[in-house]
N, CA and C of each residue as an Amber inpcrd file, in Angstrom:
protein
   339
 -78.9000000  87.9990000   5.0160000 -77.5840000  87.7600000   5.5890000
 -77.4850000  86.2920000   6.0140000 -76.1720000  85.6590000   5.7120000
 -76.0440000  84.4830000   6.2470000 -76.3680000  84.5950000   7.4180000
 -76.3790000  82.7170000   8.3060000 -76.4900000  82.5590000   9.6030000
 -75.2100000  82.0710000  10.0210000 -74.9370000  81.6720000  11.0820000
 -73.4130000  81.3870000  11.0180000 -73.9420000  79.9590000  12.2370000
 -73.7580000  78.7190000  11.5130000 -74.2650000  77.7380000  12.4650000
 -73.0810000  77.0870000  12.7510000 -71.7130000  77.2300000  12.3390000
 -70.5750000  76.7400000  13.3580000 -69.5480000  77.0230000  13.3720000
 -68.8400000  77.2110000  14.2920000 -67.5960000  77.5070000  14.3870000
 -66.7060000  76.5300000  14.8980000 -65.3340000  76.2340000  14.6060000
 -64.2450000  75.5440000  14.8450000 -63.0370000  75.8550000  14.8120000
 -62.3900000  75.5200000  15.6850000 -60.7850000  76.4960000  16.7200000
 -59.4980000  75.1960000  15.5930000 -58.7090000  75.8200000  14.9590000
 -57.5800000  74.5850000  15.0430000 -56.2610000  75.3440000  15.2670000
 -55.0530000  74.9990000  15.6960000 -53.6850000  75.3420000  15.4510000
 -53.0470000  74.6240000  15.0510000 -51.6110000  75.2360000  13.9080000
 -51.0460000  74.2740000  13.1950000 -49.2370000  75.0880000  13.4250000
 -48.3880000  74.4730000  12.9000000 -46.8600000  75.0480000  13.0230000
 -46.2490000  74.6250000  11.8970000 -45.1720000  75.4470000  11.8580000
 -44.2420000  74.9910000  11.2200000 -42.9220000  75.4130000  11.8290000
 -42.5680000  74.0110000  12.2950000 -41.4140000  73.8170000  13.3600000
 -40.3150000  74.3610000  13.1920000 -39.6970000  74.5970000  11.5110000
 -38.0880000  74.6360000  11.5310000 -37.8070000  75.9070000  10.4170000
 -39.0510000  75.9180000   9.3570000 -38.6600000  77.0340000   8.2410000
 -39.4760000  77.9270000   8.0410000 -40.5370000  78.4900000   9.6370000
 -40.9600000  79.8730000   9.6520000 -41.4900000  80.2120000   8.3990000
 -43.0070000  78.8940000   7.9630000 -43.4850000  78.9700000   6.8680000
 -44.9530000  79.5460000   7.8820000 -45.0940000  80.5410000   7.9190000
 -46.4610000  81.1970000   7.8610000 -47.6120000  80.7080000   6.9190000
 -47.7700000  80.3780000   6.3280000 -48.7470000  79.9650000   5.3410000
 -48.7710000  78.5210000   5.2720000 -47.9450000  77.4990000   5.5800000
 -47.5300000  76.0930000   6.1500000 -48.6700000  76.2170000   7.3650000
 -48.0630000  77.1390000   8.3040000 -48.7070000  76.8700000  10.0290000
 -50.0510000  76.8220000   9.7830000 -50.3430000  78.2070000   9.2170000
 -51.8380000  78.3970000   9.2380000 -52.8250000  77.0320000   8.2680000
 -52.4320000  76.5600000   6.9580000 -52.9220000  75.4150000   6.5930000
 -52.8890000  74.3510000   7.1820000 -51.4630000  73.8620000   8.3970000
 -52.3210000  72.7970000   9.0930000 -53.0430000  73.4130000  10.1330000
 -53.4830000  74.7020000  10.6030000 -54.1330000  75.0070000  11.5570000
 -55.8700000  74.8750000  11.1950000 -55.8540000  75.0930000  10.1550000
 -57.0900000  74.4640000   9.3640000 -57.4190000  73.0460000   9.0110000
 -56.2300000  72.6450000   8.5130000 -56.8990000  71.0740000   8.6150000
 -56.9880000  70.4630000  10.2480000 -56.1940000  70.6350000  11.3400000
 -56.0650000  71.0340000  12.7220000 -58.2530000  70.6520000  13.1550000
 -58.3900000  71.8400000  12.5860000 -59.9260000  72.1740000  12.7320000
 -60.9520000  71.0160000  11.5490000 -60.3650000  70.6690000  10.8900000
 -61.2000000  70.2680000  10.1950000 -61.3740000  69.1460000   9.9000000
 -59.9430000  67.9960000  10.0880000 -59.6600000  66.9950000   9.9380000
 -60.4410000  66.0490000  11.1620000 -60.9720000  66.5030000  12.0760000
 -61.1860000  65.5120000  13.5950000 -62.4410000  65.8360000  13.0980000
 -63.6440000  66.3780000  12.6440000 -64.6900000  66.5810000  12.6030000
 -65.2520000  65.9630000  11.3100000 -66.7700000  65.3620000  10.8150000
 -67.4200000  65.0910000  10.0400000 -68.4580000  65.6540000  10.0830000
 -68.7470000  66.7110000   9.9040000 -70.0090000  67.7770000   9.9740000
 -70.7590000  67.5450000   8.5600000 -71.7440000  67.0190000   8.4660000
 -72.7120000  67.1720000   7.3270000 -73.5390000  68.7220000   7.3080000
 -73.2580000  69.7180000   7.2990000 -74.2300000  70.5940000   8.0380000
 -74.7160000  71.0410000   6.8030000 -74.4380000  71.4220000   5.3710000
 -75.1700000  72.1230000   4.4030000 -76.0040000  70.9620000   4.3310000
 -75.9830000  69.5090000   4.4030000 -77.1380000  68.5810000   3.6740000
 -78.2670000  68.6400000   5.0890000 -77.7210000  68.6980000   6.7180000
 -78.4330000  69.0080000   7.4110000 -79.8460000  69.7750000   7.0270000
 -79.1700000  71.1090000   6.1090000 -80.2090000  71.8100000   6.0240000
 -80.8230000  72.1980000   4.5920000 -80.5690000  70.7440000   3.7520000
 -80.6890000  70.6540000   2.5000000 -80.2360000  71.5450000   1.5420000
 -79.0960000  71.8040000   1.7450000 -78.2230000  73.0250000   1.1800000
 -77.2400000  72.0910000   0.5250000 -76.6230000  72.7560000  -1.0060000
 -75.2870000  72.1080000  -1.5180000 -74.1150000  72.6530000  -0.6180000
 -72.8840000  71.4270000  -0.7960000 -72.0460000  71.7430000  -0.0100000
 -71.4270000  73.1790000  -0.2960000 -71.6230000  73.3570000  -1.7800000
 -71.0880000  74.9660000  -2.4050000 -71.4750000  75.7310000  -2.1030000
 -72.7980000  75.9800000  -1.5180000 -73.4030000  76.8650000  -0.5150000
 -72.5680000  77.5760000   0.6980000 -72.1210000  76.9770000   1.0020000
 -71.5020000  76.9810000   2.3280000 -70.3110000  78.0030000   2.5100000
 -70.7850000  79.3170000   3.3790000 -69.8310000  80.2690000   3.1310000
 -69.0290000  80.0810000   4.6340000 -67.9080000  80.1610000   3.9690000
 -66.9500000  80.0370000   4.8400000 -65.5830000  80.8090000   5.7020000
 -66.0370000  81.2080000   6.2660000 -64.7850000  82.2470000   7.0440000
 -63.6750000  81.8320000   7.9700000 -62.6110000  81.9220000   7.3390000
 -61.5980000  82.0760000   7.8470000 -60.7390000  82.6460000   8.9120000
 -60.6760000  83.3780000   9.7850000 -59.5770000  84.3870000  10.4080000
 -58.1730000  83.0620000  11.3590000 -57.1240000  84.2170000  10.8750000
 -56.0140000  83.3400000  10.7450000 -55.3000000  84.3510000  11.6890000
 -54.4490000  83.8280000  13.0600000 -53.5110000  84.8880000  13.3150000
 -52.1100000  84.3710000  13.5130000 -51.3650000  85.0850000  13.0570000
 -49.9970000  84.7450000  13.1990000 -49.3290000  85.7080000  13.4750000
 -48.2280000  85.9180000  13.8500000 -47.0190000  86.7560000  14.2610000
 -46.2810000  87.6960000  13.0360000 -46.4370000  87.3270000  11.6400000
 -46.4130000  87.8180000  10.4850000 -47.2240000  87.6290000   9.2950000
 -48.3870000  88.2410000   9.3540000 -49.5360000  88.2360000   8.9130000
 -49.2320000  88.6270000   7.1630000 -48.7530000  89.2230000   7.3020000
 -48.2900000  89.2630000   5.6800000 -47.5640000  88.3200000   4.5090000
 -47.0570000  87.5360000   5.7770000 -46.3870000  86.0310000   5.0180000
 -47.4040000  84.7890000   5.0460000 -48.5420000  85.2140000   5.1800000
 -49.7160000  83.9640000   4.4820000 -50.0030000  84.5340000   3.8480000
 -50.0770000  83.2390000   2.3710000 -50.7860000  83.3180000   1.1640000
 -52.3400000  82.6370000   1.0620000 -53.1250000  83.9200000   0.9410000
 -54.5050000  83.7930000   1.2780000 -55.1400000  82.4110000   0.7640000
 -54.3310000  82.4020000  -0.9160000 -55.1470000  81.5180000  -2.0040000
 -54.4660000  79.5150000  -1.5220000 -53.4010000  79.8260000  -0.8830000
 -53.1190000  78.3980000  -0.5270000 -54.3120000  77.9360000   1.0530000
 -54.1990000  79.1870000   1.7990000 -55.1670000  78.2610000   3.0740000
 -56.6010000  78.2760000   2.2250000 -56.7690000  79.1370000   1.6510000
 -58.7790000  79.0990000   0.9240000 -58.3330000  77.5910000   0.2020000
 -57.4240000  76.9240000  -0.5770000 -57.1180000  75.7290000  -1.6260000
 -57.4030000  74.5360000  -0.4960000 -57.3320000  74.9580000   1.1030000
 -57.6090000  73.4130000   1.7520000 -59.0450000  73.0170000   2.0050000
 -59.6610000  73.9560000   1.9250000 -61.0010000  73.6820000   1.6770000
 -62.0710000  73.0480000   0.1850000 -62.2800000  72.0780000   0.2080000
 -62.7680000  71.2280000  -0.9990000 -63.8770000  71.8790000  -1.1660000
 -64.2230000  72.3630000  -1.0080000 -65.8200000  73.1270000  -1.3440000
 -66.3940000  74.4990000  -0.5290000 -67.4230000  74.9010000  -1.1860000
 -67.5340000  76.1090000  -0.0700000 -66.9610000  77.1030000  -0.1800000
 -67.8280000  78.8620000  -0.3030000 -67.2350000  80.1610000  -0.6240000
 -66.5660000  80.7170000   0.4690000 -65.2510000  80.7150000   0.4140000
 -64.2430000  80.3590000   1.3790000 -63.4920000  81.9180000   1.1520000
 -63.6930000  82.7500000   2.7880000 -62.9810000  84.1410000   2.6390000
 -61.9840000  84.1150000   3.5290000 -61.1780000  84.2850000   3.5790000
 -59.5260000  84.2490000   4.9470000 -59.4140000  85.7240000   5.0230000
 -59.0510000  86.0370000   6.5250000 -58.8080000  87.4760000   6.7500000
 -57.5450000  86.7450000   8.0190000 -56.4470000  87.5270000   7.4930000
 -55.0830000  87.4400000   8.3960000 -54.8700000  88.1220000   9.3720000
 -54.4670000  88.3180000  10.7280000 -54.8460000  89.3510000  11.7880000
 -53.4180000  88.8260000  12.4360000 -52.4320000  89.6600000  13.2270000
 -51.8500000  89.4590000  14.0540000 -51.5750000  88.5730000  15.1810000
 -51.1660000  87.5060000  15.3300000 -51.6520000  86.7580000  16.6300000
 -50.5930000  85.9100000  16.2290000 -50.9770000  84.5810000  16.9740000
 -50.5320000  83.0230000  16.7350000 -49.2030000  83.1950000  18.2840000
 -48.3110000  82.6570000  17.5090000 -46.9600000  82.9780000  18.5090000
 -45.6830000  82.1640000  17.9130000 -44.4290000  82.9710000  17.7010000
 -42.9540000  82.5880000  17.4920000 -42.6040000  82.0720000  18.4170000
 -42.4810000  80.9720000  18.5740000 -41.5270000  80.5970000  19.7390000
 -39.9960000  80.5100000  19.2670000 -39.1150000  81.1660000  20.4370000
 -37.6850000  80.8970000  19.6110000 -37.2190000  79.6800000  20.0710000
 -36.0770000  79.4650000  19.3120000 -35.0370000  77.9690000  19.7500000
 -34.5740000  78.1110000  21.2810000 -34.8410000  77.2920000  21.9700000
 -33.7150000  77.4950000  23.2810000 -32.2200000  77.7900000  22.9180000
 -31.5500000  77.3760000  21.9770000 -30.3850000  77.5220000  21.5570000
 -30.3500000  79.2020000  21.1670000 -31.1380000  79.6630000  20.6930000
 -31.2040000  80.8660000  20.5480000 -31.1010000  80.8280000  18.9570000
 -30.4060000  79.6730000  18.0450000 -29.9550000  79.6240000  16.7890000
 -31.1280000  79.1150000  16.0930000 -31.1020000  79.9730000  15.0060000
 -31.7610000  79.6030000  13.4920000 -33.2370000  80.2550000  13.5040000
 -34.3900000  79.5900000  13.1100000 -35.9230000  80.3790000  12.7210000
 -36.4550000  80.1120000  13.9960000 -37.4340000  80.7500000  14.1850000
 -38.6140000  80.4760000  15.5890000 -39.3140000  79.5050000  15.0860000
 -39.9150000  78.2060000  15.8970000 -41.4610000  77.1610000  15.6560000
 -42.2820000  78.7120000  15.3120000 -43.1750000  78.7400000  14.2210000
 -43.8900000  79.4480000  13.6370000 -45.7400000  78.6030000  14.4740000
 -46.4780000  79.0600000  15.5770000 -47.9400000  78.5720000  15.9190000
 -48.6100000  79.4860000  14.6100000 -49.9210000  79.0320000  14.4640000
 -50.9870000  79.7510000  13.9590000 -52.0290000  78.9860000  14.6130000
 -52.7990000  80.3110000  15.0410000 -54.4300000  79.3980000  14.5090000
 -55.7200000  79.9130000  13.9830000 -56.5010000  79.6010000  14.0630000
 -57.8280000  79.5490000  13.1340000 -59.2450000  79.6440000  13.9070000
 -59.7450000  80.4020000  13.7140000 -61.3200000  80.1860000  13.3030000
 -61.9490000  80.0980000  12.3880000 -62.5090000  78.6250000  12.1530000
 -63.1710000  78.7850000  11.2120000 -64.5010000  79.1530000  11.2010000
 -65.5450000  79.8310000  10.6480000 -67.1940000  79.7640000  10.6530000
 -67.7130000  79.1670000   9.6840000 -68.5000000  78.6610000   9.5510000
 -69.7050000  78.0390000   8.3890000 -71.0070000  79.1220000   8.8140000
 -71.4260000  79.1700000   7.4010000 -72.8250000  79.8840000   7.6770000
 -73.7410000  79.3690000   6.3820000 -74.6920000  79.9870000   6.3390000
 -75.3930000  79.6640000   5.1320000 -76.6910000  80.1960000   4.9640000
 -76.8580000  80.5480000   3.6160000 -78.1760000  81.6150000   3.7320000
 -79.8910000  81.0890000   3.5760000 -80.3770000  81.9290000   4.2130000
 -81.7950000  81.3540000   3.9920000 -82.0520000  80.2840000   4.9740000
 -81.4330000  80.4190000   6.2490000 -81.8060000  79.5440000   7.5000000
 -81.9660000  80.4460000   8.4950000
């Protein structure tokens, strides 16, 4: 069984067109963009090694498309599981879509450590 040597929190939105699958991809780059983790060469592992878990929650879990948030990841066996969460905020005006939050955990793990 893999080990799971890190985890990282991001949240992302999409302010005006209640793109679920928008929020959650910058909620990943969110997590991923501030960090430079070498960790598969850490442990002399290819970066393709590197299994990667996802969990994503949003307020309509069925409107992320799995294969666009797994596409922001450049490398690495990359699984997304969608769960309920994040948060709609509505307009004060009361008019038009809710700011759409998401966010993310990501894990890294890798086998044979």
């Amino acid at each position: 069984m893999p080990k799971r040597l890190l985890t990282e929190f991001g949240m992302g939105t999409s302010l005006r067109r209640q793109d679920y699958t928008q929020a959650a991809c910058r909620a990943v780059e969110n997590a991923l963009w501030h960090n430079s983790i070498n960790l598969a060469e850490l442990f002399g592992k290819d970066k393709t090694d590197m299994r990667i878990t996802v969990d994503v929650g949003v307020q309509e879990p069925d409107k992320v498309d799995v294969a666009a948030v797994s596409a922001v990841f450049p490398y690495g066996q990359v699984s997304v599981h969608v769960a309920k969460g994040g948060l709609d905020v509505p307009r004060p005006d009361g008019d038009g879509n809710p700011t759409v939050m998401a966010n993310v955990a990501i894990s890294v793990a890798l086998e044979g450590i």
